[in-house]
C-alpha positions as CSV (number, residue, x, y, z in Angstrom):
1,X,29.8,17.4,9.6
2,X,26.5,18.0,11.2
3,X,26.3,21.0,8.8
4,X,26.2,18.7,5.8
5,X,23.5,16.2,7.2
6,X,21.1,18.9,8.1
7,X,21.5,20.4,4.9
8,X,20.9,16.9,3.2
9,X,18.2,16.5,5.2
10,X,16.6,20.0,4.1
11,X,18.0,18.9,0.0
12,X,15.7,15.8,0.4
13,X,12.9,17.5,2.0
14,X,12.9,20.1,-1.1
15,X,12.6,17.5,-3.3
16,X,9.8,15.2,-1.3
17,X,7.7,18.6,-1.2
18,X,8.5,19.0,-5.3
19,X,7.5,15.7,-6.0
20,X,3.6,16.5,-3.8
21,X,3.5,19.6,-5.8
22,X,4.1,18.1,-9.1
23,X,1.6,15.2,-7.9
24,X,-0.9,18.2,-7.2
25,X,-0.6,19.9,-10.5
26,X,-0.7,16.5,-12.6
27,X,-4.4,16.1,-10.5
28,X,-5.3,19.3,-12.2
29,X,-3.8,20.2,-15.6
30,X,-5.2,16.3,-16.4
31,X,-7.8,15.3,-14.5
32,X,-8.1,11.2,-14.9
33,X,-8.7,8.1,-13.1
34,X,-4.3,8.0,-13.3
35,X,-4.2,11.1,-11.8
36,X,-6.3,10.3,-8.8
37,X,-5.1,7.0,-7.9
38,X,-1.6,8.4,-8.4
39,X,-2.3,11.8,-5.9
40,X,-3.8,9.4,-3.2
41,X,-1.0,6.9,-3.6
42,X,2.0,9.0,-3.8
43,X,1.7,12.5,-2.2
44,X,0.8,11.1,1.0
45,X,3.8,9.1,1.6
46,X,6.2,12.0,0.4
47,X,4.7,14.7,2.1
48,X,5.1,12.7,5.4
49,X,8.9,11.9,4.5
50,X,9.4,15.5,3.8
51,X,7.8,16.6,6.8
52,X,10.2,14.1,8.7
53,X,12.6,15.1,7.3
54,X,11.9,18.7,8.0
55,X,11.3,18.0,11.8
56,X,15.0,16.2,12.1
57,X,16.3,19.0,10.5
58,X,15.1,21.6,13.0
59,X,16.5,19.0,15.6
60,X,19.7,19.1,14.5
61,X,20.6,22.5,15.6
């Protein structure tokens, strides 16, 4: 069972970190007043989920 929640917990970081890196190319490929408010608002919170979620992964061994 611990098995499964780490490898939940590494599914959900994957997908935290693909949501910053789409935030990071949408800042790019169309550069706006959206885009900026949007980069500043949402990739900080889900790359510091992600990162949690990374960091109780690697405590679960």
């Amino acid at each position: 069972m611990n098995g499964i929640k780490q490898g939940l917990l590494v599914a959900a970081l994957v997908a935290a970190l693909i949501i910053v890196a789409f935030g990071t190319y949408f800042l790019f490929a169309h550069p706006s007043l959206i885009s900026v408010i949007t980069f500043f608002s949402v990739v900080p919170v889900f790359l510091i989920v992600g990162l949690g979620f990374f960091r109780t992964a690697r405590s679960r061994n």
